[in-house]
Jmol script that loads the backbone (N, CA, C; Angstrom):
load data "model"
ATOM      1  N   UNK A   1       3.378   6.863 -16.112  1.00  0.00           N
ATOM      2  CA  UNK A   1       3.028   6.438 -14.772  1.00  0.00           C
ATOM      3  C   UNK A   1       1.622   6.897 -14.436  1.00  0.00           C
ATOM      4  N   UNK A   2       0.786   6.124 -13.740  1.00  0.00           N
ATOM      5  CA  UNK A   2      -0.442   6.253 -13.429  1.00  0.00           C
ATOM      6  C   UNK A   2      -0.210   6.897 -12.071  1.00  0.00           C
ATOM      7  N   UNK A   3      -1.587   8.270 -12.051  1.00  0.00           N
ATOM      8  CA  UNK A   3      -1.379   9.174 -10.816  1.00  0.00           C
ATOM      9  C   UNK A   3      -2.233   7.992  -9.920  1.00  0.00           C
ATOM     10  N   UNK A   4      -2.383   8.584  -8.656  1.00  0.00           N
ATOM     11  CA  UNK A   4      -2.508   7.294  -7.511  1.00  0.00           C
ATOM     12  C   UNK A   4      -3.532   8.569  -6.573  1.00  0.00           C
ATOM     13  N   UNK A   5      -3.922   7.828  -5.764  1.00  0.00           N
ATOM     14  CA  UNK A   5      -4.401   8.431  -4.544  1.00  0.00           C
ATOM     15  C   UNK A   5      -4.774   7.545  -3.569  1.00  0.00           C
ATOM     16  N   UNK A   6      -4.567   7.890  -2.069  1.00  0.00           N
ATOM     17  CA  UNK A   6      -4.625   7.062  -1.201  1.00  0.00           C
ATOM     18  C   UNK A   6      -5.647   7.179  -0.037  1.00  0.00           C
ATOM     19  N   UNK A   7      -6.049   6.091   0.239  1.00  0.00           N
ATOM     20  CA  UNK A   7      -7.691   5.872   1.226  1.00  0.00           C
ATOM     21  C   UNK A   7      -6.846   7.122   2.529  1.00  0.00           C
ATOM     22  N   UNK A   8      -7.596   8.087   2.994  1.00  0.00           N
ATOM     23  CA  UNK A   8      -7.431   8.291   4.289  1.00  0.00           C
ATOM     24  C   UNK A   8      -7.126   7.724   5.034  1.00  0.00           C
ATOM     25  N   UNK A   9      -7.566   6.114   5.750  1.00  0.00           N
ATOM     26  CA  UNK A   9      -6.697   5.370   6.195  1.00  0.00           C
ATOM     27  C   UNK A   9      -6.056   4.413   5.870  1.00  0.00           C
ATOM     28  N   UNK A  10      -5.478   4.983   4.539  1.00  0.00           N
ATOM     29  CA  UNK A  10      -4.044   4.017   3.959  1.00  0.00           C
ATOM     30  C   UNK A  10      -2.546   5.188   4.248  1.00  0.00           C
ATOM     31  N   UNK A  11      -3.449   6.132   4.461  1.00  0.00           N
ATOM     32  CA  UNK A  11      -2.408   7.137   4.414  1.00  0.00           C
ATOM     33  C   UNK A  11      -1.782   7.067   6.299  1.00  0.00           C
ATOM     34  N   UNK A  12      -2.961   7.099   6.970  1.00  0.00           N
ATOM     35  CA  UNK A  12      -2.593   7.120   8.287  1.00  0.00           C
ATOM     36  C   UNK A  12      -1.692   5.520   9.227  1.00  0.00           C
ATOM     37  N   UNK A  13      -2.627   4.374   8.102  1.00  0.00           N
ATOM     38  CA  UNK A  13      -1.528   4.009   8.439  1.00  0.00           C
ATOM     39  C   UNK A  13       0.424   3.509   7.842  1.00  0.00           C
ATOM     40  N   UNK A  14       0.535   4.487   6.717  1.00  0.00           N
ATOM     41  CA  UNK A  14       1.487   4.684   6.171  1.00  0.00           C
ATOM     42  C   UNK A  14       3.100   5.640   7.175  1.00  0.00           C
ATOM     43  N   UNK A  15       1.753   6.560   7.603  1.00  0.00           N
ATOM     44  CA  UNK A  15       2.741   7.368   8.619  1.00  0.00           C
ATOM     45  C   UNK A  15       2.792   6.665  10.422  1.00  0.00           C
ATOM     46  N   UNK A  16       1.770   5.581  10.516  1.00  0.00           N
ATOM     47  CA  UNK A  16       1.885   4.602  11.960  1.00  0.00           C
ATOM     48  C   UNK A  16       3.324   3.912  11.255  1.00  0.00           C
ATOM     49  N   UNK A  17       3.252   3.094  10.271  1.00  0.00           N
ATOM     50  CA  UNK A  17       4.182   2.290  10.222  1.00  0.00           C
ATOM     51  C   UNK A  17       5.649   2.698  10.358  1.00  0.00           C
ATOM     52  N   UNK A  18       5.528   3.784   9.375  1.00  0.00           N
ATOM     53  CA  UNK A  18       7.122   4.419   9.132  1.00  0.00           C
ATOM     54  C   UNK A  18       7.510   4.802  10.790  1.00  0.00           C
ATOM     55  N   UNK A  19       6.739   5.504  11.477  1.00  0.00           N
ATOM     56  CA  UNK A  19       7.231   6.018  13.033  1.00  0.00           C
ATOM     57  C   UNK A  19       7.232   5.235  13.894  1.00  0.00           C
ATOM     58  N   UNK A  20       6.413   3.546  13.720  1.00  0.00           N
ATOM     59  CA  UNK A  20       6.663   2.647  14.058  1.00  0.00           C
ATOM     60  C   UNK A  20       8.400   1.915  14.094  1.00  0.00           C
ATOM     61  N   UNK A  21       8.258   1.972  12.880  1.00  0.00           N
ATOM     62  CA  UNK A  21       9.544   1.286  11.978  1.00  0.00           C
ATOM     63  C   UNK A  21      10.846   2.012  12.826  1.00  0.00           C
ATOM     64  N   UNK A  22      10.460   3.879  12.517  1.00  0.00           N
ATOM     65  CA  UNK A  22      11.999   4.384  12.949  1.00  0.00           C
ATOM     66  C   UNK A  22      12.211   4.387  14.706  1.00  0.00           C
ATOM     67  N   UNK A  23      11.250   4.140  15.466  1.00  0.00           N
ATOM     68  CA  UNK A  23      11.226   3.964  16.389  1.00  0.00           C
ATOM     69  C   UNK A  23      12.086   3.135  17.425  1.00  0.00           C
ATOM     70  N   UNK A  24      11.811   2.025  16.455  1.00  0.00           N
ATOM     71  CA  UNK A  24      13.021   0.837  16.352  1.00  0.00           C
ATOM     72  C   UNK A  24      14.164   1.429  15.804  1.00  0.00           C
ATOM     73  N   UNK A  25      14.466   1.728  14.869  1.00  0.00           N
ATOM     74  CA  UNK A  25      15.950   1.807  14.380  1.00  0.00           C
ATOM     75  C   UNK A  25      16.088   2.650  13.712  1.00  0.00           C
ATOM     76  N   UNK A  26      16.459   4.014  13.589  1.00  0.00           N
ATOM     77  CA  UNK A  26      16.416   5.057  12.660  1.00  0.00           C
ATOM     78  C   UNK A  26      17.133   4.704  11.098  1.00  0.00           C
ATOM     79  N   UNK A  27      17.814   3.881  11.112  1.00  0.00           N
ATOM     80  CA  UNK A  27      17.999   3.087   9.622  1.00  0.00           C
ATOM     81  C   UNK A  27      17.227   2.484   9.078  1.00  0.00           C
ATOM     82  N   UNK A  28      16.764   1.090   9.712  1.00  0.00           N
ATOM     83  CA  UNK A  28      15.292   0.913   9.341  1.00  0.00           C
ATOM     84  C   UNK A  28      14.444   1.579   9.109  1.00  0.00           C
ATOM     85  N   UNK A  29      14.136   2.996   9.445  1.00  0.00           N
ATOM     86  CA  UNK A  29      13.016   3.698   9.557  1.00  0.00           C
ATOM     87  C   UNK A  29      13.289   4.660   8.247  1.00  0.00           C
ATOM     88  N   UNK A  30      14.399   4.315   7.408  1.00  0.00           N
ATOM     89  CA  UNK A  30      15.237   5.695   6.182  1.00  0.00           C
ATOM     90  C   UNK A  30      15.008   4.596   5.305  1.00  0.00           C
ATOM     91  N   UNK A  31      14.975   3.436   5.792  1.00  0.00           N
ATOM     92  CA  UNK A  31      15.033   1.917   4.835  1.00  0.00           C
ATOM     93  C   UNK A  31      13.280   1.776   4.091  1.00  0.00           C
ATOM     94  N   UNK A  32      12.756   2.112   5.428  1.00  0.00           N
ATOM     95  CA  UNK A  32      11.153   1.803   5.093  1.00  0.00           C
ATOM     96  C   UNK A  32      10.667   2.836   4.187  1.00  0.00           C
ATOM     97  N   UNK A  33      11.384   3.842   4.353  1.00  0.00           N
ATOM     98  CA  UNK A  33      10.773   4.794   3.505  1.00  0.00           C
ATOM     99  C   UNK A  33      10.982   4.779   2.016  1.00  0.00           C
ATOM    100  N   UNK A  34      12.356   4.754   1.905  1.00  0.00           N
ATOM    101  CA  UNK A  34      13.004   3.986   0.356  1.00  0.00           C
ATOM    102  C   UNK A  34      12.257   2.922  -0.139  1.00  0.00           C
ATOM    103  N   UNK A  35      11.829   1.974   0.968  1.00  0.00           N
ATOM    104  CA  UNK A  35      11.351   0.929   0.306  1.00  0.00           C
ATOM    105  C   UNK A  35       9.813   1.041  -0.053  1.00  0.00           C
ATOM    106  N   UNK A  36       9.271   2.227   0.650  1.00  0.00           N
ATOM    107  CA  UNK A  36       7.629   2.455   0.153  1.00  0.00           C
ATOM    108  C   UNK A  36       7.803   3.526  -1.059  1.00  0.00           C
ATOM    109  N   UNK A  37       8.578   3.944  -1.739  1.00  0.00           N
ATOM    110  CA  UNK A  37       8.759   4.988  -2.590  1.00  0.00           C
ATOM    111  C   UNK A  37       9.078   4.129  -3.935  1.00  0.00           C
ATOM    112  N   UNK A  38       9.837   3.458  -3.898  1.00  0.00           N
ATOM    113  CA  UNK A  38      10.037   2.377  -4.862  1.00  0.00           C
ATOM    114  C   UNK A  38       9.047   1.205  -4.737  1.00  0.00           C
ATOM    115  N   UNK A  39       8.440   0.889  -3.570  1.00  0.00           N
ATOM    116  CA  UNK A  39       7.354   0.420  -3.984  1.00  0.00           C
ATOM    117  C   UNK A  39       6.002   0.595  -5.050  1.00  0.00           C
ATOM    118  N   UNK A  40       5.641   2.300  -4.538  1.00  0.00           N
ATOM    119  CA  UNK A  40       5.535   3.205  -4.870  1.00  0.00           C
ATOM    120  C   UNK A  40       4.976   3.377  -6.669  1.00  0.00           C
ATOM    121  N   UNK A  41       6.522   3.775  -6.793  1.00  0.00           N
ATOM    122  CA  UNK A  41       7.082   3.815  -8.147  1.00  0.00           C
ATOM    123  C   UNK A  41       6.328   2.760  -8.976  1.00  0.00           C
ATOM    124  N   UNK A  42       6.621   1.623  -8.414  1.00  0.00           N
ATOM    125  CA  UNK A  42       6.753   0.081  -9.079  1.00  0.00           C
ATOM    126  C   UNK A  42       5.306   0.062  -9.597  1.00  0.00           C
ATOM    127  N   UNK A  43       4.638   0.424  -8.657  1.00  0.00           N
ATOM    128  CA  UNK A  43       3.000   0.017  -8.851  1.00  0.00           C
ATOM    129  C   UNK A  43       2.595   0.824  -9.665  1.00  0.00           C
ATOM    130  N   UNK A  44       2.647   2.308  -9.738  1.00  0.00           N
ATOM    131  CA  UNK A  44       2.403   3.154 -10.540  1.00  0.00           C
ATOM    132  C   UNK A  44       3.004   3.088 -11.900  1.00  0.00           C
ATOM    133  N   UNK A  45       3.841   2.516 -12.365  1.00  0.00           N
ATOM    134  CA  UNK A  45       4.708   2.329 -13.563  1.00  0.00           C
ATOM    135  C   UNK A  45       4.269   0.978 -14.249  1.00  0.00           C
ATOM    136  N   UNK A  46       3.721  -0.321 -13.626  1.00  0.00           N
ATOM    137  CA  UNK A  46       3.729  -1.646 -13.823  1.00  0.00           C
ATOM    138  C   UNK A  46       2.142  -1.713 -13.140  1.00  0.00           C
ATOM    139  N   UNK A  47       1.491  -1.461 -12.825  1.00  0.00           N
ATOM    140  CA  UNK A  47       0.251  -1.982 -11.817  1.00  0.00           C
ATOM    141  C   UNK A  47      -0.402  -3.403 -12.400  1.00  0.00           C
ATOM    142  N   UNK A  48      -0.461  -3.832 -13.520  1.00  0.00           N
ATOM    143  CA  UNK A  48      -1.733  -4.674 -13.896  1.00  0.00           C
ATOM    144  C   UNK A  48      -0.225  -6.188 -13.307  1.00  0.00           C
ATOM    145  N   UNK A  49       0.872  -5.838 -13.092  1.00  0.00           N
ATOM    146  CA  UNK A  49       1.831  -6.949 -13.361  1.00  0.00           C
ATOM    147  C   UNK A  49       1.611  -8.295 -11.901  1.00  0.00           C
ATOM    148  N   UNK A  50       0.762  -7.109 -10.971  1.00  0.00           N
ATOM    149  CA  UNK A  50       0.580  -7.795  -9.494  1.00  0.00           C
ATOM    150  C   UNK A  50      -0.422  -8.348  -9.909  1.00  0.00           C
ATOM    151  N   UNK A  51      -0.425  -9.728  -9.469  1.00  0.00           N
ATOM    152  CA  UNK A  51      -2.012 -10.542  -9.645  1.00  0.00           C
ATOM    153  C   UNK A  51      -3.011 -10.275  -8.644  1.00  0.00           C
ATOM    154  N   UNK A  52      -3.918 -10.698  -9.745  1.00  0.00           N
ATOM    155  CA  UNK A  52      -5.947  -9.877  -8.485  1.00  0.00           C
ATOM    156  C   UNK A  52      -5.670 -10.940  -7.583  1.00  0.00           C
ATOM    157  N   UNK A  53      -6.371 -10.403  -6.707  1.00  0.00           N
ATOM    158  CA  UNK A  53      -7.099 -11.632  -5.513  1.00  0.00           C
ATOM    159  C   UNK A  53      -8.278 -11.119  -4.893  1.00  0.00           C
ATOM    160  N   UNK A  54      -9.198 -12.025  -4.560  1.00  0.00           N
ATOM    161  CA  UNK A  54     -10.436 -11.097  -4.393  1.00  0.00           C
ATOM    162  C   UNK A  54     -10.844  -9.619  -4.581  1.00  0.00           C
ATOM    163  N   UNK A  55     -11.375 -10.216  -5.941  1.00  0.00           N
ATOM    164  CA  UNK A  55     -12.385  -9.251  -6.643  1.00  0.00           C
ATOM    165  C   UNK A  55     -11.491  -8.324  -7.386  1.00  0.00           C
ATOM    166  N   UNK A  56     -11.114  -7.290  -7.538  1.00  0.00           N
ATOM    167  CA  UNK A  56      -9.862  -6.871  -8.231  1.00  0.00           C
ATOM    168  C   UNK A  56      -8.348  -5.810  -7.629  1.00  0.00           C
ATOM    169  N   UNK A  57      -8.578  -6.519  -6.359  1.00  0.00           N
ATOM    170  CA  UNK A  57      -7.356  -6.168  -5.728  1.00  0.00           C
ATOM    171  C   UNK A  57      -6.244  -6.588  -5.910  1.00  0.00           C
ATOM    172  N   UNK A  58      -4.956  -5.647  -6.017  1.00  0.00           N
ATOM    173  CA  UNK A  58      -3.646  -6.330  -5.895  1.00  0.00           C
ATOM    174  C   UNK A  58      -3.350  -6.136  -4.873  1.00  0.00           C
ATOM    175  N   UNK A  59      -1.968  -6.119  -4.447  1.00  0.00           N
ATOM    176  CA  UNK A  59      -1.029  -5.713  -3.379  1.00  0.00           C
ATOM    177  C   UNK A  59       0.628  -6.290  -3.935  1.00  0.00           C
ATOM    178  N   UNK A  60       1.357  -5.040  -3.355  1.00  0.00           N
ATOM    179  CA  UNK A  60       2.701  -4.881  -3.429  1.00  0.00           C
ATOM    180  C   UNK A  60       3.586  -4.654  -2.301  1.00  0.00           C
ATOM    181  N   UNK A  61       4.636  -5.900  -2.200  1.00  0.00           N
ATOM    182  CA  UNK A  61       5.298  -5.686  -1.070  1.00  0.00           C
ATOM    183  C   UNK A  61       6.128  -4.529  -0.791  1.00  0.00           C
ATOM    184  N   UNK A  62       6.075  -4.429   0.909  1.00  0.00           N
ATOM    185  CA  UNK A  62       7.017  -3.040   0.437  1.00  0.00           C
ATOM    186  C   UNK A  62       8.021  -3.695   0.941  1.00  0.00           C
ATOM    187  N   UNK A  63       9.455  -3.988  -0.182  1.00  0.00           N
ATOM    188  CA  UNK A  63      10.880  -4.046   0.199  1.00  0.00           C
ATOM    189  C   UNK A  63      10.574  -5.297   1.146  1.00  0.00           C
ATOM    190  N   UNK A  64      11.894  -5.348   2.405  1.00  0.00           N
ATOM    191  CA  UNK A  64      11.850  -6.917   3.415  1.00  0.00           C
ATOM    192  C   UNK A  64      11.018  -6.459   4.234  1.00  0.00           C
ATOM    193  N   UNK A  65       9.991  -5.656   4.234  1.00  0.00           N
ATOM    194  CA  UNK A  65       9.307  -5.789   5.569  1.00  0.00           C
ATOM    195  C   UNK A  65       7.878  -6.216   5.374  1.00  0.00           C
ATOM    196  N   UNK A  66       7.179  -6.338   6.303  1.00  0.00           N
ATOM    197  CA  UNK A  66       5.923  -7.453   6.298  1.00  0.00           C
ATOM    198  C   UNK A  66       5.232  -6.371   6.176  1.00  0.00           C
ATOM    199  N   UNK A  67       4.884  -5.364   5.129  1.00  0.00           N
ATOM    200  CA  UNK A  67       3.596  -4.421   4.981  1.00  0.00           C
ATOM    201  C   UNK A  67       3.537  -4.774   3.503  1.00  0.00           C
ATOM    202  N   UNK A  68       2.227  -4.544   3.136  1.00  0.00           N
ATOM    203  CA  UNK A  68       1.927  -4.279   1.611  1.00  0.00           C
ATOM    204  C   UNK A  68       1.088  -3.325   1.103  1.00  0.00           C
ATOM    205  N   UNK A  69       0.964  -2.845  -0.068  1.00  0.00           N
ATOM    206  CA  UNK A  69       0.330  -1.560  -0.438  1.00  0.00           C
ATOM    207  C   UNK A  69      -1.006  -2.113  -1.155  1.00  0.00           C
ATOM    208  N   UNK A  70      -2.018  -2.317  -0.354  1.00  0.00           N
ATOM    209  CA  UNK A  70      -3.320  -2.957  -1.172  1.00  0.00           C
ATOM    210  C   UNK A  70      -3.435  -1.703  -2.002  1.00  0.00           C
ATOM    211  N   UNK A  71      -4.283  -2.161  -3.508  1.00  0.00           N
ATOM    212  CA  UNK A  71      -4.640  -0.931  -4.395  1.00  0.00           C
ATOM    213  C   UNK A  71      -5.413  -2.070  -5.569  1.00  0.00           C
ATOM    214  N   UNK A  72      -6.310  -0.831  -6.039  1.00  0.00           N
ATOM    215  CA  UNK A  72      -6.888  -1.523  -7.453  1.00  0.00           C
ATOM    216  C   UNK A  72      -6.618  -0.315  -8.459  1.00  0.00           C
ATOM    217  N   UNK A  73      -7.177  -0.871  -9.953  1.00  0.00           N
ATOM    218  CA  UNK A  73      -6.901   0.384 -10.658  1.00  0.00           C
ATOM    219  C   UNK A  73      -7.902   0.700 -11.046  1.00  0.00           C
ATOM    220  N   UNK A  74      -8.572   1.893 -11.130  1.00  0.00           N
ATOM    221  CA  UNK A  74      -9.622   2.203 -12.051  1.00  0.00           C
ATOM    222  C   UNK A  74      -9.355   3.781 -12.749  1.00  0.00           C
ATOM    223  N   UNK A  75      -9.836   2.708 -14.440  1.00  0.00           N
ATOM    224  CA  UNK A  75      -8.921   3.944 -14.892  1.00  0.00           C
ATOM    225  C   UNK A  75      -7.699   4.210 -15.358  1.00  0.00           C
ATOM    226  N   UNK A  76      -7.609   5.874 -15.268  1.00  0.00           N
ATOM    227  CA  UNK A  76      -5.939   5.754 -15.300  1.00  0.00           C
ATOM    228  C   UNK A  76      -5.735   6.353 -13.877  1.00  0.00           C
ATOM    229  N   UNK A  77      -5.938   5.565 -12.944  1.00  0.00           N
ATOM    230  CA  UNK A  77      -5.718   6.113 -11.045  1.00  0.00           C
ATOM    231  C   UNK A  77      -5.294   4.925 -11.065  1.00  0.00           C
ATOM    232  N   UNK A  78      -4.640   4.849  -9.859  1.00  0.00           N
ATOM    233  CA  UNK A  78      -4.798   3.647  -8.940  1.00  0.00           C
ATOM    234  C   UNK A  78      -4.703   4.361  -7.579  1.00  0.00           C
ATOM    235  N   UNK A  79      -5.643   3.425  -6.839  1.00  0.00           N
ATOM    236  CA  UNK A  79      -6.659   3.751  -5.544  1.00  0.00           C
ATOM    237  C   UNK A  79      -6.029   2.979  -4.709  1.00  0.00           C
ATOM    238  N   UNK A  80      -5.434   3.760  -3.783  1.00  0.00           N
ATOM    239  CA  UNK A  80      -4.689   2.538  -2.438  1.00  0.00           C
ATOM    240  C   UNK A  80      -5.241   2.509  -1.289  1.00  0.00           C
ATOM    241  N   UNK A  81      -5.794   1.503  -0.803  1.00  0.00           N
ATOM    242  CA  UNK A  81      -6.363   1.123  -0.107  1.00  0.00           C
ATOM    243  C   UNK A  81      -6.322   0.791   1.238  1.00  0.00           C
ATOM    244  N   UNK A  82      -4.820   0.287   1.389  1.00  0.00           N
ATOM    245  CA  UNK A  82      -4.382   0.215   2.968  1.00  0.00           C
ATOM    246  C   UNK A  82      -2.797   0.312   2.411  1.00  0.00           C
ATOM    247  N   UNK A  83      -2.252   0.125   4.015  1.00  0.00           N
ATOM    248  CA  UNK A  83      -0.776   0.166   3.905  1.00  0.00           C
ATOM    249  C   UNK A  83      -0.738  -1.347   4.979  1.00  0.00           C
ATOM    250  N   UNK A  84      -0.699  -2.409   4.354  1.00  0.00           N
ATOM    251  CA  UNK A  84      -1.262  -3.111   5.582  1.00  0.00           C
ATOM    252  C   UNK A  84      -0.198  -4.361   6.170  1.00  0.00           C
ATOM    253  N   UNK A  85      -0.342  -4.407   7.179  1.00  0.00           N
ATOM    254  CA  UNK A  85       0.601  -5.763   7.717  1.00  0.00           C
ATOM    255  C   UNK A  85      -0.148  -6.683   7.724  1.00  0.00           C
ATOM    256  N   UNK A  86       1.197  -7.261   6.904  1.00  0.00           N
ATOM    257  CA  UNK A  86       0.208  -8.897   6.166  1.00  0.00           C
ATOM    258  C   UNK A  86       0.908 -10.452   7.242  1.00  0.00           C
ATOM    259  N   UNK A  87       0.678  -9.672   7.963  1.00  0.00           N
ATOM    260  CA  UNK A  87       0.068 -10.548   9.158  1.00  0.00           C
ATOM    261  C   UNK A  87      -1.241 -10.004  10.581  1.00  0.00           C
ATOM    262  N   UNK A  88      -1.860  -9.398  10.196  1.00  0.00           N
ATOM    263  CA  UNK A  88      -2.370  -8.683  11.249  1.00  0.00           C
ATOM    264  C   UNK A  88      -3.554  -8.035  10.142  1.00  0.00           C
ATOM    265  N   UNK A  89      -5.097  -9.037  11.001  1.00  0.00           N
ATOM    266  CA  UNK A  89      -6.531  -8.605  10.422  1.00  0.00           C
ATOM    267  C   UNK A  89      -6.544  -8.790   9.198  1.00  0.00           C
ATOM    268  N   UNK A  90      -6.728  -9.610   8.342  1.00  0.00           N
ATOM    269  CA  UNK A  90      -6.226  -9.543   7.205  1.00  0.00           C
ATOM    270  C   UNK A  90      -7.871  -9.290   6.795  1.00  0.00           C
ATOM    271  N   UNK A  91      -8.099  -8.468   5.501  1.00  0.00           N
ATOM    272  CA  UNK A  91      -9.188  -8.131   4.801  1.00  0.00           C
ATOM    273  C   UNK A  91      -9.663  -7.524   5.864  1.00  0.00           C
ATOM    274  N   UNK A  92      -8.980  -6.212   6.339  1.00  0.00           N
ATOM    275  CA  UNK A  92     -10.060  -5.649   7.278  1.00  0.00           C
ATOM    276  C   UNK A  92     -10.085  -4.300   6.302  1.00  0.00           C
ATOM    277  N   UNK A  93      -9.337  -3.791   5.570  1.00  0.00           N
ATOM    278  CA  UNK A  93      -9.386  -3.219   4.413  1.00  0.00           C
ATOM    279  C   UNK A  93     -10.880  -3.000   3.245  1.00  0.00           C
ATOM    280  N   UNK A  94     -11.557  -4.237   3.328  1.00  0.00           N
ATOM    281  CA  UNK A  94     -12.359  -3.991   2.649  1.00  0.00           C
ATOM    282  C   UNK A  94     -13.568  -3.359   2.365  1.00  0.00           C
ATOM    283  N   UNK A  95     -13.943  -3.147   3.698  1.00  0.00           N
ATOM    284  CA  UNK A  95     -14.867  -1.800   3.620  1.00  0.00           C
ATOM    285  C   UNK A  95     -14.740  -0.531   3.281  1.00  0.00           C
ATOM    286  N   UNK A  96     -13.202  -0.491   3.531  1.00  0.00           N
ATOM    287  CA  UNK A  96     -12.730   0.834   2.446  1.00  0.00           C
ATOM    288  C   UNK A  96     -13.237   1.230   1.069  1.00  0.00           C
ATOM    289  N   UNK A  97     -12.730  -0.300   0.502  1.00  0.00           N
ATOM    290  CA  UNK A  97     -13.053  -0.052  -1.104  1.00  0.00           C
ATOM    291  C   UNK A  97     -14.490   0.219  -1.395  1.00  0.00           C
ATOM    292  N   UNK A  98     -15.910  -0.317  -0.365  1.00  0.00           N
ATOM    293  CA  UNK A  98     -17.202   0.176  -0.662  1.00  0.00           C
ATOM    294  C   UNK A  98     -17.506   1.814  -0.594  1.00  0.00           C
ATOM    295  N   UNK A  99     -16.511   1.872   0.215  1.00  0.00           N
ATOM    296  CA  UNK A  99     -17.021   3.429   0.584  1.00  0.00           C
ATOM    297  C   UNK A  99     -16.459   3.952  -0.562  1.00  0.00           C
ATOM    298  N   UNK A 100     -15.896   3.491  -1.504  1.00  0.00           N
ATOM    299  CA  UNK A 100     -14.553   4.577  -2.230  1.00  0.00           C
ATOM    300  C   UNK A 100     -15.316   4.301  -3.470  1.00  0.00           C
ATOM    301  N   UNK A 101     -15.677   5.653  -4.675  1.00  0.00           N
ATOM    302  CA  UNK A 101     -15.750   5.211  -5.973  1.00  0.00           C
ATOM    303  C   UNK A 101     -15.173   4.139  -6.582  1.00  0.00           C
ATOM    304  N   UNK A 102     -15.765   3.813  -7.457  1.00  0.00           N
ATOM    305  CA  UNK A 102     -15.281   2.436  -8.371  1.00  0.00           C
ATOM    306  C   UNK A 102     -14.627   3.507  -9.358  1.00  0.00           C
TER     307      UNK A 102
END
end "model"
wireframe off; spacefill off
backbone 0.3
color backbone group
């Protein structure tokens, strides 16, 4: 498994979503978390299996809910980039990746 590390604000909004999520429903909110851990997992174990889309980004759904884990790999890392709802600003993420080593 490839070690990972995550943008400062992929991380912040990792912990908006989840307290978002349990906010609503404290099952949902035990659900979201399972489902970003095995997301997680998935990417770190499999990464090249998600297809690029602009420039060499993937993204991985997390589980039934409308977030995804933008990330690229460089290396043996993979660099995550947002935690993002893929309906809401889409590519606002990308100034992240300038600021962030290649």
């Amino acid at each position: 498994m490839l070690k990972y590390r995550f943008h400062p604000g992929a991380e912040s909004e990792l912990l908006e979503a989840a307290d978002f999520i349990k906010s609503d429903d404290s099952k949902e909110g035990g659900l979201f978390n399972q489902s970003f851990e095995h997301a997680l997992d998935w990417t770190r174990s499999q990464p090249l299996i998600f297809r690029c889309f602009e420039d060499d980004f993937r993204k991985t759904r997390i589980g039934k809910f409308r977030y995804s884990l933008v990330f690229r790999v460089r290396g043996d890392e993979i660099q995550i980039l947002a935690v993002a709802h893929m309906s809401r600003r889409p590519g606002y993420w990308k100034k992240r990746a300038s600021n962030w080593p290649r």
